[in-house]
ZATI-436369 format. One record per residue (C-alpha): x, y, z; residue number from 1. Coordinates in steps of 0.02 Angstrom, whole numbers, plus 50000, padded with zeros to 5 digits. Each point is the difference from the previous one (the first is absolute). Layout:
SEVEX     X     Y     Z zakol
SEVEX     X     Y     Z   NUM
...
END
This chain:
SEVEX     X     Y     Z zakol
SEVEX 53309 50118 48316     1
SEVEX 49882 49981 50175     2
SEVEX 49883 49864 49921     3
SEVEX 50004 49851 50023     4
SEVEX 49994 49829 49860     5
SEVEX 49895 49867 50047     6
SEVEX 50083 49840 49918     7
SEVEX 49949 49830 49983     8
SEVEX 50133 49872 50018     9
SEVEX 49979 49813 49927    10
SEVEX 50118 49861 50088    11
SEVEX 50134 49896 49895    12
SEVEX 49875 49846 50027    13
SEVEX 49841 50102 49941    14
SEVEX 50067 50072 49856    15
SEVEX 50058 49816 49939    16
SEVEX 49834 49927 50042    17
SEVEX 49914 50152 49903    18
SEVEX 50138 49972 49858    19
SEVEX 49934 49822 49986    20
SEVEX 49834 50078 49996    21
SEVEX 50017 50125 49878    22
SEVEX 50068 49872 49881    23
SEVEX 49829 49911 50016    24
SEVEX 49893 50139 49977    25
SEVEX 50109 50059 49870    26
SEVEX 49956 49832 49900    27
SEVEX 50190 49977 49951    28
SEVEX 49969 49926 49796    29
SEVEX 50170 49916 50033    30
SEVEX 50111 49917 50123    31
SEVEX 50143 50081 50084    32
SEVEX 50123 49897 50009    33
SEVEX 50106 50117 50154    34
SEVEX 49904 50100 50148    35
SEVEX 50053 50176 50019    36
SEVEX 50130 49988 50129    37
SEVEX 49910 50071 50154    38
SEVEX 50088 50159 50128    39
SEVEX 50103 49947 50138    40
SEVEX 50024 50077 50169    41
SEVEX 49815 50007 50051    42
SEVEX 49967 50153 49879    43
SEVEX 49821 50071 50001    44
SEVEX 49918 50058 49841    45
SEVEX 49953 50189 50022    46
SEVEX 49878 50103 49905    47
SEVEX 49954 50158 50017    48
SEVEX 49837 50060 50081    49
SEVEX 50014 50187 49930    50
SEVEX 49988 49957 49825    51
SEVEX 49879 49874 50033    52
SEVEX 49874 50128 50074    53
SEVEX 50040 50132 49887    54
SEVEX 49991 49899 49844    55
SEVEX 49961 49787 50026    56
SEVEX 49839 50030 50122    57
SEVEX 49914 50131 49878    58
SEVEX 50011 49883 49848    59
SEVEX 49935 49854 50069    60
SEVEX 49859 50110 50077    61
SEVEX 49986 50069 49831    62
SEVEX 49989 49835 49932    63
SEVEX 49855 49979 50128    64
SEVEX 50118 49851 50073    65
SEVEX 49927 50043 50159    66
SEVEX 49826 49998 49963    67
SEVEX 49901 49893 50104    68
SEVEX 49959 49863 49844    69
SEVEX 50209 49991 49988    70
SEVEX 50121 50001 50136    71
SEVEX 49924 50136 50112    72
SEVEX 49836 49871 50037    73
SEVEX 50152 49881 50094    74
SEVEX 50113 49902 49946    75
SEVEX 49995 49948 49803    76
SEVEX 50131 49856 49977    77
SEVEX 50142 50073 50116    78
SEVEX 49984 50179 49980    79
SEVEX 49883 50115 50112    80
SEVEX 49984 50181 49991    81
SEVEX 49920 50116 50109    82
SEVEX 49818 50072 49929    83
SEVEX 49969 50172 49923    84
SEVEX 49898 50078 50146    85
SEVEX 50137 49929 50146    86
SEVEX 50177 50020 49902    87
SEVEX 50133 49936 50089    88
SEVEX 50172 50042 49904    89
SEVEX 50106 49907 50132    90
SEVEX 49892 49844 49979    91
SEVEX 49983 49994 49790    92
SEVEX 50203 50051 50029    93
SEVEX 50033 49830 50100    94
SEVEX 49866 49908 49906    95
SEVEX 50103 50075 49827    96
SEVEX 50166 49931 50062    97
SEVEX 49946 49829 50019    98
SEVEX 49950 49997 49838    99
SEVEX 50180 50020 49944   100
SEVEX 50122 49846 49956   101
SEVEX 50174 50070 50071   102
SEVEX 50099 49910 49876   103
SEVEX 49919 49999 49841   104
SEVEX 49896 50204 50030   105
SEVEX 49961 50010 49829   106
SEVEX 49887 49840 50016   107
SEVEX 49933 50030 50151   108
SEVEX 49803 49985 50001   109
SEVEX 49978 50203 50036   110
SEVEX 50084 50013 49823   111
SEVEX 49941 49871 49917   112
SEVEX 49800 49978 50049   113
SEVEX 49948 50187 49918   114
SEVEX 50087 49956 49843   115
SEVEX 49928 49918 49846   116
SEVEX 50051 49820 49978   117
SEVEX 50052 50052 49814   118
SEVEX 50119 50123 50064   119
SEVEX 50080 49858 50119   120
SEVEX 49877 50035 50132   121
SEVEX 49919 49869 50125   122
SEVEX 49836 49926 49994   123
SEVEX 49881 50121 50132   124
SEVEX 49823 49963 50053   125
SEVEX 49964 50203 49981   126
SEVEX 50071 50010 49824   127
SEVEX 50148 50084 49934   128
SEVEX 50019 50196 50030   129
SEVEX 50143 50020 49895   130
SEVEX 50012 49961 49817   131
SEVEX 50212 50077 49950   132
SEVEX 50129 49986 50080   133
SEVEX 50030 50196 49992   134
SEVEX 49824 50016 50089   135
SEVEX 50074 50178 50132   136
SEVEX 49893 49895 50139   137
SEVEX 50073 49830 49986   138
SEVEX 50199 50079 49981   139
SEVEX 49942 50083 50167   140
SEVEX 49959 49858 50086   141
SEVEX 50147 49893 49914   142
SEVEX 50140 50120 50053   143
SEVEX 49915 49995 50173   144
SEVEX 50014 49830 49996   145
SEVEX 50172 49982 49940   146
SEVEX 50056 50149 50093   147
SEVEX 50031 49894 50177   148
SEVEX 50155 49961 50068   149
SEVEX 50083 49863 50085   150
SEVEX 50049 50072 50176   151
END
């Protein structure tokens, strides 16, 4: 009721450059012959930043995602997290969201870099965390990641 939701917010022209993106990183075995139609009316994508800190952040600390050999030592590819010892929720919140593709969630790098490439996952330079689909962890972070809205 009194608190207040911190929410990221992606632009129309981000979330098609990070839909482009996510294709690539997703390494597409086919070619699409139509792009997904992107919003109009200068919609932002908007995820939550409860969930995220109450489930997301834990698992990829869990993970030790933020250790400082992975992404909590600076950036690792695009993705930097803030280190065990100086946890910044906010920052691995914003960092998280750009790590989302808009238009295509479920292949968005957050969701696709911790699982297995035999489960459909993407090639990761830390290795593959999750190993089923059905894995309680990865659902959590897919249905974070699929749970934003166009605003």
């Amino acid at each position: 009721m009194g608190t207040s939701r911190k929410r990221y917010t992606i632009t129309r022209t981000h979330a098609i450059a990070c839909a482009t993106l996510g294709l690539c990183l997703a390494g597409c075995d086919h070619a699409s012959t139509t792009a997904p139609t992107p919003p109009t009316g200068g919609q932002t994508y908007v995820l939550d930043y409860d969930t995220f800190s109450a489930t997301v952040d834990p698992i990829l600390s869990g993970l030790g995602c933020d250790n400082l050999n992975c992404h909590g030592g600076g950036i690792r590819g695009t993705f930097q997290l803030s280190p065990p010892n100086a946890k910044d929720t906010h920052f691995d919140f914003s960092q998280a969201c750009m790590q989302i593709t808009p238009l295509d969630p479920k292949n968005s790098p957050l969701a696709m870099k911790p699982l297995a490439e035999e489960c459909g996952g993407a090639v990761h330079g830390g290795g593959a965390f999750f190993f089923a689909l059905d894995d309680p962890n990865y659902v959590a972070i897919l249905q974070w990641v699929e749970s934003g809205e166009f605003k």
